[in-house]
TIMAR-353184 format. One record per residue (C-alpha): residue number from 1; x, y, z; residue in one letter. Coordinates in nm, 3 decimals, padded with zeros to 5 digits. Example, Ala and Ser with C-alpha at 12.3 -4.5 7.8 and 13.67 -1.06 7.14 Angstrom:
<rs>
{1 {01.230 -00.450 00.780} A}
{2 {01.367 -00.106 00.714} S}
</rs>
This chain:
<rs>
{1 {14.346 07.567 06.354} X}
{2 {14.323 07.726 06.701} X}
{3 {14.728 07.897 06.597} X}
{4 {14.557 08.005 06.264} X}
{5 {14.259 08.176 06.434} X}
{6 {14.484 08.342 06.700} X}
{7 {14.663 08.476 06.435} X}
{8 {14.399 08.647 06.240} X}
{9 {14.248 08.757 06.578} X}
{10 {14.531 08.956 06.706} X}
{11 {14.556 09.077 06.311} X}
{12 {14.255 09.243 06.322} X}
{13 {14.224 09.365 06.638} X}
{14 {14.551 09.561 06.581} X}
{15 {14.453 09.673 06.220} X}
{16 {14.120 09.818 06.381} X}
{17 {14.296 09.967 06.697} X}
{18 {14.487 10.203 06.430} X}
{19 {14.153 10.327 06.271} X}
{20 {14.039 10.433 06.638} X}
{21 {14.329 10.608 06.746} X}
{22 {14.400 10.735 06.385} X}
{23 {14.050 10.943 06.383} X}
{24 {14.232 11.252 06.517} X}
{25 {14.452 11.287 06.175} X}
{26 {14.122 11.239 05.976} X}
{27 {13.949 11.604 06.065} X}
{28 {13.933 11.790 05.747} X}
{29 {14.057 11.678 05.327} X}
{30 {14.396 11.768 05.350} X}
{31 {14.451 11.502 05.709} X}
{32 {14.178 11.242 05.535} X}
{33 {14.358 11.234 05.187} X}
{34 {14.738 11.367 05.277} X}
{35 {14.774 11.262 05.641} X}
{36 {14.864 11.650 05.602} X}
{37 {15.162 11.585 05.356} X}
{38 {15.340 11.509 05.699} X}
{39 {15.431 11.148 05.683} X}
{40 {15.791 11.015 05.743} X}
{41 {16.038 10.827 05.527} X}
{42 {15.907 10.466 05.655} X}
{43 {15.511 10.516 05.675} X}
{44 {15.571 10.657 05.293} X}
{45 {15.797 10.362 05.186} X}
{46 {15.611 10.062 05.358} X}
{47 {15.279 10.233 05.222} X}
{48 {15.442 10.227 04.878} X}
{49 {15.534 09.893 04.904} X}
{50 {15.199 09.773 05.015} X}
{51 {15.001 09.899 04.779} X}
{52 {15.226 09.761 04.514} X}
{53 {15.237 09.416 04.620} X}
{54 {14.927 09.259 04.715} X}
{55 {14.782 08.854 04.687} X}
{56 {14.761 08.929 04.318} X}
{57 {15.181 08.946 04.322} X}
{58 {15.178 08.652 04.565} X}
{59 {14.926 08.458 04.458} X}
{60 {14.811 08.516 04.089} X}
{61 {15.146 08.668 03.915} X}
{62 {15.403 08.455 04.084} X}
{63 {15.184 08.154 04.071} X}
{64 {15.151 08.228 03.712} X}
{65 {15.449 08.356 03.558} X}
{66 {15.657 08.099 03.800} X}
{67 {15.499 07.840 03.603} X}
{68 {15.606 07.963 03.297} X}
{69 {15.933 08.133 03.310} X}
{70 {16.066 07.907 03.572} X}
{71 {16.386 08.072 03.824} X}
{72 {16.391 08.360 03.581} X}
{73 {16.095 08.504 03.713} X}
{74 {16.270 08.649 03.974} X}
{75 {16.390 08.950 03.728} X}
{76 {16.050 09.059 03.749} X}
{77 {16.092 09.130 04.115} X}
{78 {16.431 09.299 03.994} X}
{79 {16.273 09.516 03.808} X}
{80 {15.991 09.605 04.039} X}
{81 {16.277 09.659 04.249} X}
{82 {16.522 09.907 04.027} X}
{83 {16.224 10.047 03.762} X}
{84 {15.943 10.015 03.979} X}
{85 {16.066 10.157 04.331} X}
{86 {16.406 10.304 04.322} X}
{87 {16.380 10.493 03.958} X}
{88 {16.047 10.592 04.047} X}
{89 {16.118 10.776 04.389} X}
{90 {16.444 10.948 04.231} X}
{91 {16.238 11.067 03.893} X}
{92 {15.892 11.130 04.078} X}
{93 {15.925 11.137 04.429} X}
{94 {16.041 11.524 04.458} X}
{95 {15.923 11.647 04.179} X}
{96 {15.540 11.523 04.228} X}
{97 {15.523 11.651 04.621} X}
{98 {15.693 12.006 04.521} X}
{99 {15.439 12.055 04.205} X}
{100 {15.120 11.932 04.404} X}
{101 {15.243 12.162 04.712} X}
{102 {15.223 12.402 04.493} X}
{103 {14.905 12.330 04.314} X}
{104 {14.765 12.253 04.581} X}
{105 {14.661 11.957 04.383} X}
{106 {14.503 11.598 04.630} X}
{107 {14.490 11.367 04.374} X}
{108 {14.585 11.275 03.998} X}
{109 {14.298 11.381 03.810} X}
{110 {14.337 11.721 04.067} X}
{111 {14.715 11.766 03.941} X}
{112 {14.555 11.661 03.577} X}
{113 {14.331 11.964 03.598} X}
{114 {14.554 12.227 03.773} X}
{115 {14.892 12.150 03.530} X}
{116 {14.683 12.147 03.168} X}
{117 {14.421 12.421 03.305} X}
{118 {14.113 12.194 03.249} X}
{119 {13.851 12.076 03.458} X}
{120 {13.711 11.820 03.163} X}
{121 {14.062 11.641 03.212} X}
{122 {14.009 11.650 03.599} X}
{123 {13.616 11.465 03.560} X}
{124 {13.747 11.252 03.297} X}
{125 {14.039 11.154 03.478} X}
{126 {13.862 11.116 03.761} X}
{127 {13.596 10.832 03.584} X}
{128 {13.935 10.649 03.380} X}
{129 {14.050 10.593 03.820} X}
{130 {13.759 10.534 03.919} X}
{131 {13.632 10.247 03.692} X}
{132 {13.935 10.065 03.626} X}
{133 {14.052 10.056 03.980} X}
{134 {13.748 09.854 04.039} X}
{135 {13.871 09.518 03.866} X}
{136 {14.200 09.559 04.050} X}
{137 {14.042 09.518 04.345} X}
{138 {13.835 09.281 04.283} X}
{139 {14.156 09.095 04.198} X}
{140 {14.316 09.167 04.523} X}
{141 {13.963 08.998 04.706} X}
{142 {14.012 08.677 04.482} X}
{143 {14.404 08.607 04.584} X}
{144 {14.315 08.624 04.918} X}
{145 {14.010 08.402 04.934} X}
{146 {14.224 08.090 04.771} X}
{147 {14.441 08.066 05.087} X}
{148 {14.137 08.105 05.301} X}
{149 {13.962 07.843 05.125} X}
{150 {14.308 07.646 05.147} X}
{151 {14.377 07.727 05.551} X}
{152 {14.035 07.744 05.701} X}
{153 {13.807 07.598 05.419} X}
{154 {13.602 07.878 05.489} X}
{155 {13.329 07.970 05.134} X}
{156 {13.459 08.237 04.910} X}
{157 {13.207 08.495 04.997} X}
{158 {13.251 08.508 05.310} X}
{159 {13.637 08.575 05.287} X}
{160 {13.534 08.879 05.064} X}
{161 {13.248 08.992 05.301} X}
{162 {13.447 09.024 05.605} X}
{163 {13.832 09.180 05.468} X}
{164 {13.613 09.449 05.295} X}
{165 {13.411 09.538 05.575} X}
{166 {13.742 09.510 05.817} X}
{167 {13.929 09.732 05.503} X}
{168 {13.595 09.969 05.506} X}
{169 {13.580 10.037 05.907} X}
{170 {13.966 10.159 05.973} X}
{171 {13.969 10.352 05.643} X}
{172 {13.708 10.545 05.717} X}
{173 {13.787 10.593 06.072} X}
{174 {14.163 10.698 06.021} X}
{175 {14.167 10.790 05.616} X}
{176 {14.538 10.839 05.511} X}
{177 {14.724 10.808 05.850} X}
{178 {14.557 10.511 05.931} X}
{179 {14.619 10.313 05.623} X}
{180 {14.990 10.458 05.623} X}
{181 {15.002 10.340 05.992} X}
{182 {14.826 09.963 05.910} X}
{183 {15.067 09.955 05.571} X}
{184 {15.378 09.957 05.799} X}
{185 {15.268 09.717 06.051} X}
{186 {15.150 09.465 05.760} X}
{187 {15.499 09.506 05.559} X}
{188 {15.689 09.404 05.804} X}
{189 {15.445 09.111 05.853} X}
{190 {15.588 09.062 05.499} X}
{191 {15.917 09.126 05.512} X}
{192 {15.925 08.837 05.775} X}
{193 {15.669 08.581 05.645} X}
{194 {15.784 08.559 05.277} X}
{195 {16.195 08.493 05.422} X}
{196 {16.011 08.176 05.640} X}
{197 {15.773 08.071 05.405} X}
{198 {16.040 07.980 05.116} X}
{199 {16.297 07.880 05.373} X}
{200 {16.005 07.635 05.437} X}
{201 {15.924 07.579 05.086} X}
{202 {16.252 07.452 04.989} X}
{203 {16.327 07.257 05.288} X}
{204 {16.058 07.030 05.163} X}
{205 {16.188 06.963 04.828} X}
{206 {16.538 06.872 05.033} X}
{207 {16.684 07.250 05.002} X}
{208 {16.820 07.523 04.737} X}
{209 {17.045 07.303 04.585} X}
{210 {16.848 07.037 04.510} X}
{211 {16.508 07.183 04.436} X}
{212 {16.674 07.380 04.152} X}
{213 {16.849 06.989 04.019} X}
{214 {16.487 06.894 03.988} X}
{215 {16.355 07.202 03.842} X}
{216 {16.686 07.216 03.564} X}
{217 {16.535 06.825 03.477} X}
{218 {16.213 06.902 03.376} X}
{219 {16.162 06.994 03.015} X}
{220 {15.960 07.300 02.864} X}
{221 {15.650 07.301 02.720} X}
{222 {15.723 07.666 02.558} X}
{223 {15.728 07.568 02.173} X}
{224 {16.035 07.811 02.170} X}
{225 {16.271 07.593 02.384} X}
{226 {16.176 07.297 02.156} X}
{227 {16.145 07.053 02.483} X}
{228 {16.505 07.158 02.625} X}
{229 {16.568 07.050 02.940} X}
{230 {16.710 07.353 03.146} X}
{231 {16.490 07.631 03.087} X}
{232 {16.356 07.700 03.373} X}
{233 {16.689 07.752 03.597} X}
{234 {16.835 07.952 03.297} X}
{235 {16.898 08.311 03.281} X}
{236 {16.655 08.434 03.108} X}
{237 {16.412 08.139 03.082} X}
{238 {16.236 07.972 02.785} X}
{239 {16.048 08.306 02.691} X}
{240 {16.239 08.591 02.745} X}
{241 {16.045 08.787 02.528} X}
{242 {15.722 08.790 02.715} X}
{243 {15.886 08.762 03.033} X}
{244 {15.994 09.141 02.941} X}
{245 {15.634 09.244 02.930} X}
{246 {15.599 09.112 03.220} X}
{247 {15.882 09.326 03.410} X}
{248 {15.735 09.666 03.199} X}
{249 {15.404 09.651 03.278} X}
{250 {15.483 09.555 03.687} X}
{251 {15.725 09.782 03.699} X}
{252 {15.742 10.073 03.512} X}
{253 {15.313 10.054 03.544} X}
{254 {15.382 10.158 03.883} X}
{255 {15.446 10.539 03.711} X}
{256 {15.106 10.562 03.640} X}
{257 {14.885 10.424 03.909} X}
{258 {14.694 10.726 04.110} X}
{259 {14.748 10.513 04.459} X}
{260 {15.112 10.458 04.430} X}
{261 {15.211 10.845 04.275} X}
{262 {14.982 10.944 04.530} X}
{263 {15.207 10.845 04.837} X}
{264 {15.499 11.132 04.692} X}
{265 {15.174 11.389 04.761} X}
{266 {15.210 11.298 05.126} X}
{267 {15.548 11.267 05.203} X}
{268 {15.709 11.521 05.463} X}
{269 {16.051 11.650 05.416} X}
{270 {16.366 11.631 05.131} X}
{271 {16.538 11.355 05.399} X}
{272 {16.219 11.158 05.381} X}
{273 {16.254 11.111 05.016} X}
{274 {16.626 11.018 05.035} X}
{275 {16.548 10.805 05.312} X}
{276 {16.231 10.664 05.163} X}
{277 {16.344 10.580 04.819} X}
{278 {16.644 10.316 05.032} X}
{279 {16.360 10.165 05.209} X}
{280 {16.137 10.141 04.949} X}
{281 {16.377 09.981 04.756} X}
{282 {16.498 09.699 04.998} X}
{283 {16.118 09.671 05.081} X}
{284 {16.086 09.567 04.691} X}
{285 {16.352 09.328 04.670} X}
{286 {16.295 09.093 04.966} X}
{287 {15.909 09.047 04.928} X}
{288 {15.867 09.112 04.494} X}
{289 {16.181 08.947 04.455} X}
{290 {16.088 08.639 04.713} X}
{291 {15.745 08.625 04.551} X}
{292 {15.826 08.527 04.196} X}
{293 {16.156 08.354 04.343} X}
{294 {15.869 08.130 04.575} X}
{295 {15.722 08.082 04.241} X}
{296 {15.988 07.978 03.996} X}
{297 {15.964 07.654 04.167} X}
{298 {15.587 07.650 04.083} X}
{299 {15.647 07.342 03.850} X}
{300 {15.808 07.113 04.143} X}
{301 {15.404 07.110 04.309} X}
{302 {15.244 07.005 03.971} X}
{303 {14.932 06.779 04.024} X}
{304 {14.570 06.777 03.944} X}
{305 {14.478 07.019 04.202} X}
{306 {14.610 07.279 03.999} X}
{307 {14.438 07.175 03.666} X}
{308 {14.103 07.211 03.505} X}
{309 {13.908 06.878 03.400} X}
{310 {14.031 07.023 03.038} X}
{311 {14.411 06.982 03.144} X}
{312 {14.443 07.380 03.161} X}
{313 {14.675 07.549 03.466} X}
{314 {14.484 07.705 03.707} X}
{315 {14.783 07.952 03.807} X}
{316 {14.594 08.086 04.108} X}
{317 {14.570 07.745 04.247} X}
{318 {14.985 07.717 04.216} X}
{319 {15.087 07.901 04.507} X}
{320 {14.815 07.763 04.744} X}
{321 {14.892 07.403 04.676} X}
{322 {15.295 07.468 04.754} X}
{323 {15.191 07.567 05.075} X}
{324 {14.928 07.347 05.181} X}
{325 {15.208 07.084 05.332} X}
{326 {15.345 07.368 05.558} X}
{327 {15.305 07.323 05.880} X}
{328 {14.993 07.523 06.093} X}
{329 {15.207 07.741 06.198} X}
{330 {15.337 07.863 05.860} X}
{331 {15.000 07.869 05.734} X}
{332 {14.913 08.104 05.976} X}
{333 {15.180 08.368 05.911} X}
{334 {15.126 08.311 05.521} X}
{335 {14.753 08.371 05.591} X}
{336 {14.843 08.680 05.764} X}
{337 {15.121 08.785 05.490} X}
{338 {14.891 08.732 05.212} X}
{339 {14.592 08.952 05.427} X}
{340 {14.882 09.184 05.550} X}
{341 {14.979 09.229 05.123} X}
{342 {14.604 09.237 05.058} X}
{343 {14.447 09.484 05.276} X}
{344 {14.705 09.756 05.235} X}
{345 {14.654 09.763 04.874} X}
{346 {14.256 09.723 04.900} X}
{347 {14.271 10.063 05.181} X}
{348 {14.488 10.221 04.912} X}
{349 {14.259 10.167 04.652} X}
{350 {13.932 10.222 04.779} X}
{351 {14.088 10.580 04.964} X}
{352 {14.228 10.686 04.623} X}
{353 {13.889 10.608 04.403} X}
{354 {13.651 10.812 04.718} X}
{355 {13.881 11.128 04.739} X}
{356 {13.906 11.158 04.356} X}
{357 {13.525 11.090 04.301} X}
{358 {13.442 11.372 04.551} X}
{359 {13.724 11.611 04.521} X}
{360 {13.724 11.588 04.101} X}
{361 {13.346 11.526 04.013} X}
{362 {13.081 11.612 04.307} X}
{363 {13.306 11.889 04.450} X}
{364 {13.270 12.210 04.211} X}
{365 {13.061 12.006 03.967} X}
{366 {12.782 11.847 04.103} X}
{367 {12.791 12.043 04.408} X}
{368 {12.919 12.423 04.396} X}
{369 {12.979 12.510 04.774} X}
{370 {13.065 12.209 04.941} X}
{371 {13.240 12.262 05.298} X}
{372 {13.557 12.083 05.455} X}
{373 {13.278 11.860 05.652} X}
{374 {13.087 11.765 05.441} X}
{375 {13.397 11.654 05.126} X}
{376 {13.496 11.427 05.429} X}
{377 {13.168 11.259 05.481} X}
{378 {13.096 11.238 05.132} X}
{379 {13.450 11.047 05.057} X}
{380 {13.346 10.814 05.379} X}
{381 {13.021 10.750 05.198} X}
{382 {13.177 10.692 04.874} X}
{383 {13.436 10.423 05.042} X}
{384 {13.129 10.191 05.119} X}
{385 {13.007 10.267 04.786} X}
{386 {13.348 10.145 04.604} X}
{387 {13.380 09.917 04.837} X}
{388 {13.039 09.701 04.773} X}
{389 {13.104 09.756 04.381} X}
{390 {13.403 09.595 04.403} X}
{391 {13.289 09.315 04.646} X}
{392 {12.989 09.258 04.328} X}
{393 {13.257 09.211 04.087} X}
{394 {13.469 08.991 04.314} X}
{395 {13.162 08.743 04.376} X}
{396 {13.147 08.671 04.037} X}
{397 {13.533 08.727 03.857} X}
{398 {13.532 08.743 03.502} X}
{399 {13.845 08.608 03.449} X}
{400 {14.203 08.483 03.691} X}
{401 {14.411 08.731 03.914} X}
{402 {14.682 08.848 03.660} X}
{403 {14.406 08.882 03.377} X}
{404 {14.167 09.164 03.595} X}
{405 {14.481 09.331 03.703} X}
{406 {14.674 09.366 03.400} X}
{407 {14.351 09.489 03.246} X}
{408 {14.348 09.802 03.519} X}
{409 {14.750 09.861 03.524} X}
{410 {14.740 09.828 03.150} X}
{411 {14.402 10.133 03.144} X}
{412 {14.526 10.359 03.420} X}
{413 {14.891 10.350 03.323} X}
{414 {14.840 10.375 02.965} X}
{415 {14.649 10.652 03.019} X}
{416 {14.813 10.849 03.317} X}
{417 {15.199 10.750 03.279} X}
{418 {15.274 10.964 03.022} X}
{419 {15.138 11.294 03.074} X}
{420 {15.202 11.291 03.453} X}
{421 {15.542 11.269 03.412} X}
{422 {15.593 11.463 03.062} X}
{423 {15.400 11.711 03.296} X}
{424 {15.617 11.748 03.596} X}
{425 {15.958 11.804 03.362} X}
{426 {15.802 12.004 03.040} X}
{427 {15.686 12.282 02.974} X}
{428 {15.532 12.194 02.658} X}
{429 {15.313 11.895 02.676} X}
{430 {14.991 12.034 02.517} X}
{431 {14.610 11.962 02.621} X}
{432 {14.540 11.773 02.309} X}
{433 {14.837 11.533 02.362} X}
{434 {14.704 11.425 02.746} X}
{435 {14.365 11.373 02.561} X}
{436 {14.521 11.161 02.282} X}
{437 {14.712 10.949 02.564} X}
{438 {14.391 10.872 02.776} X}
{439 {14.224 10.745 02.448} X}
{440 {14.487 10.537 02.350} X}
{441 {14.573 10.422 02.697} X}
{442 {14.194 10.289 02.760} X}
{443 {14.135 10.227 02.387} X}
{444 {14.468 09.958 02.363} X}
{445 {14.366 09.821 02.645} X}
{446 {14.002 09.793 02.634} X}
{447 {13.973 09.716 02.264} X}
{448 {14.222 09.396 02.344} X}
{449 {13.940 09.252 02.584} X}
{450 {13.696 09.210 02.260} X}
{451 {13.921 09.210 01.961} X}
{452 {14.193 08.993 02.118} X}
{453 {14.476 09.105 01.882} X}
{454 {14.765 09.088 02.148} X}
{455 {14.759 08.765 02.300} X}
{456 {14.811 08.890 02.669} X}
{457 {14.640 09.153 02.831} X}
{458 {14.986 09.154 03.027} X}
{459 {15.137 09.238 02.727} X}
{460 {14.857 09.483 02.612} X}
{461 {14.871 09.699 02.937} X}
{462 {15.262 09.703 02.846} X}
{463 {15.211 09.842 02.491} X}
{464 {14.953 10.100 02.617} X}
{465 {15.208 10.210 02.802} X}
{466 {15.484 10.245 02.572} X}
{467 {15.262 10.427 02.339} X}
{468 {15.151 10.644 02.579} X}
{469 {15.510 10.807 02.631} X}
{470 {15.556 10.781 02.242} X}
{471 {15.221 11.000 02.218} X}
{472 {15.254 11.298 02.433} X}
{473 {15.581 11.407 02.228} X}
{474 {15.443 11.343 01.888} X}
{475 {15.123 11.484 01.969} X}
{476 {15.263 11.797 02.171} X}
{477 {15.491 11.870 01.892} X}
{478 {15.213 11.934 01.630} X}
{479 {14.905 12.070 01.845} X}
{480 {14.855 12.437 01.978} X}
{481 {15.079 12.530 02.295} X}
{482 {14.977 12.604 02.623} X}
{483 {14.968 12.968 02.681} X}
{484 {15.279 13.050 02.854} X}
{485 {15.069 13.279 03.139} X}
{486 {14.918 12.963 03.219} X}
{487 {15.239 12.768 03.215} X}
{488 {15.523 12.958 03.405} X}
{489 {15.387 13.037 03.751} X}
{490 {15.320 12.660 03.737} X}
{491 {15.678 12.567 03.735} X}
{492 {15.818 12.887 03.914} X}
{493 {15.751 12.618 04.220} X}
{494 {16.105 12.481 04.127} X}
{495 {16.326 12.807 04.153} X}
{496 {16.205 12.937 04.506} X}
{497 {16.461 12.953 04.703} X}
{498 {16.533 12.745 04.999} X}
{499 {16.910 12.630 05.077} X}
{500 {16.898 12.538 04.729} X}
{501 {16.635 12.515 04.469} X}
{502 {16.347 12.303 04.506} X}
{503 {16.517 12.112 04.207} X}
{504 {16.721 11.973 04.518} X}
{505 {16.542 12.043 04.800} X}
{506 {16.152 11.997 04.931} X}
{507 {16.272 12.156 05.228} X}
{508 {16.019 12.438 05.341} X}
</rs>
């Protein structure tokens, strides 16, 4: 206990340490919300990979889907890997910090607002982030406090009390920088902890070779597989067809989501993107692809602490109960891993849903002449406001982890994806298809909570997506263009001249 607490001591006094010394980069929007689109290859791609994988990867998905889909899991850390970090940075990474330059756009809703010339996109926007973000978080808060409960037996709400207030304090202090800052220190936490905690893992079920003998020798209970032995060390496991919805809506969801795109606004420089997207990518493999590789061997730890009194799987009680025979001192670096995973994505969220709240709705809006100062003290204000929502919702879930996040992913990419990135290559994506996407993004995926017509709001979040990018087209094909005045000097950011065109080169 005393190795656990030292841990988590020294954890938080660095994590707060950053917030003080970051105050000096949080000054005025463009610092608070950009770190001053200055930020280097490996702030940007740690901060990336943060956000993206947080205890609802480590806990609730690769609990979950390790259960089910056995050692094929892992492709879904592939494809978080390929789709959702390396295709992302090469299709979005340039292209999203030379248009918002040149917009001078600080958010999604912002760039939402400044590409289709309307400020009722930019509220409404603005409200889609803003609500559905909420349940992710609350998500993130609930993966955490299992391991808590597990390591320190410590009550739920106080786990949620104190990482929100210890989230709350260094965001506000240091805004961007600071999270950027905190993201790198905790992914390298990581980067370490998930290489010793399933070197650990599989020692105890007498190594690689023979943890995967007893997982081949159980048989599946996926009607599909018909109770073949095997499935879950084959290829592509016993349900490769939802195990594909799966790898969409983690990976290519990652398009859509205002707190990852919104890490390309801040990057500095052409070699930071070419550096960044390397990183980023490694970054995805070892901790994504060791999560649902942990997990895969989810069935090995079967017993009654991970079932309900009705003989249901409680998937967010899988991962906890493989590591509750580690040793202290393991414990202790998972706790930190899983807080490390956690907080960087809570600091990304809770930044992202303030500065979109006060730079898209109160700013212009609700208030007409509203000064550097007073945007930054009104998105610090809005942080505890976001903040306690989401610690409301956490105290009382509605549902388990991979539920209340594919439910967000499933809204915000459905109804962002699509025109963000028909917007940054054409020309002539109309207003009425980026409405038409936001309904149908939010209407798949909200509908699907009441109606229950797709099965899995996993799979739901992945359709929502899918139709968004089959939308835009169809719908910008047969609805008025944009005026072309109100088009070109848009993307005339792309032929100014530096060494080469900004098609190549961010390079100022």
């Amino acid at each position: 206990m005393i190795v656990k607490i030292i841990f988590l001591i020294v954890f938080f006094a660095v994590m707060l340490a950053v917030g003080v010394i970051s105050r000096k980069h949080a000054t005025n929007v463009n610092d608070f919300v950009l770190g001053g689109r200055a930020v280097g290859p490996w702030l940007t791609a740690f901060a990336y990979g943060t956000s993206y994988f947080s205890a609802v990867v480590f806990v609730g998905y690769a609990g979950q889907f390790g259960y089910k889909y056995g050692l094929s899991s892992t492709w879904i850390g592939i494809g978080n890997a390929v789709l959702g970090s390396l295709i992302a940075w090469v299709v979005l990474g340039r292209r999203t910090r030379v248009m918002t330059n040149h917009l001078h756009a600080a958010t999604m809703p912002d760039y939402f607002g400044k590409r289709y010339n309307s400020n009722a996109l930019r509220v409404v926007a603005s409200a889609i982030a803003f609500i559905f973000l909420i349940p992710y978080t609350a998500s993130v808060y609930n993966g955490l406090s299992r391991l808590f409960g597990m390591a320190f037996d410590i009550p739920y709400s106080v786990c949620v009390i104190a990482m929100a207030v210890l989230t709350g304090v260094y965001v506000i202090l240091g805004g961007y920088m600071a999270t950027a800052i905190n993201d790198f220190i905790q992914g390298i936490v990581m980067l370490f902890g998930i290489v010793a905690v399933i070197a650990a893992v599989l020692n105890g079920q007498g190594g690689f070779i023979e943890a995967v003998k007893s997982l081949a020798q159980l048989e599946s209970d996926v009607p599909l597989t018909m109770g073949q032995p095997g499935a879950f060390t084959s290829f592509f496991g016993p349900d490769p067809v939802n195990l594909v919805g799966v790898v969409v809506l983690t990976s290519l969801g990652t398009w859509g989501l205002p707190q990852m795109v919104h890490k390309f606004y801040a990057i500095k420089d052409e070699k930071s993107i070419r550096s960044g997207t390397i990183i980023s990518t490694f970054f995805a493999i070892m901790v994504s692809g060791g999560c649902y590789f942990l997990g895969g061997f989810g069935r090995l730890f079967d017993s009654p602490a991970i079932h309900n009194e009705d003989g249901s799987v409680i998937y967010d009680a899988i991962i906890p109960s493989m590591l509750s025979t580690l040793p202290d001192i393991l414990i202790g670096i998972v706790i930190v891993l899983v807080l490390s995973a956690s907080m960087s994505t809570l600091s990304s969220l809770v930044l992202t849903s303030s500065s979109t709240l006060t730079l898209d709705v109160i700013k212009g809006n609700i208030i007409k002449d509203m000064s550097e100062k007073k945007q930054v003290l009104c998105m610090r204000i809005l942080l505890v406001f976001f903040i306690v929502i989401s610690v409301i919702l956490a105290l009382d879930p509605p549902t388990f982890i991979a539920q209340l996040m594919g439910i967000s992913w499933g809204a915000l990419a459905g109804a962002f994806l699509a025109p963000f990135l028909y917007g940054l290559y054409w020309k002539k994506v109309t207003r009425a298809s980026v409405w038409a996407c936001f309904v149908v993004g939010v209407g798949i995926t909200v509908s699907n909570i009441f109606l229950k017509y797709i099965a899995s709001p996993i799979n739901a979040g992945a359709i929502a997506m899918v139709a968004g990018l089959i939308v835009v087209p169809v719908v910008s094909w047969i609805t008025p263009k944009m005026k072309a005045e109100e088009v070109e000097p848009i993307f005339t950011c792309l032929e100014e001249k530096v060494t080469v065109s900004k098609r190549k080169s961010i390079e100022e």
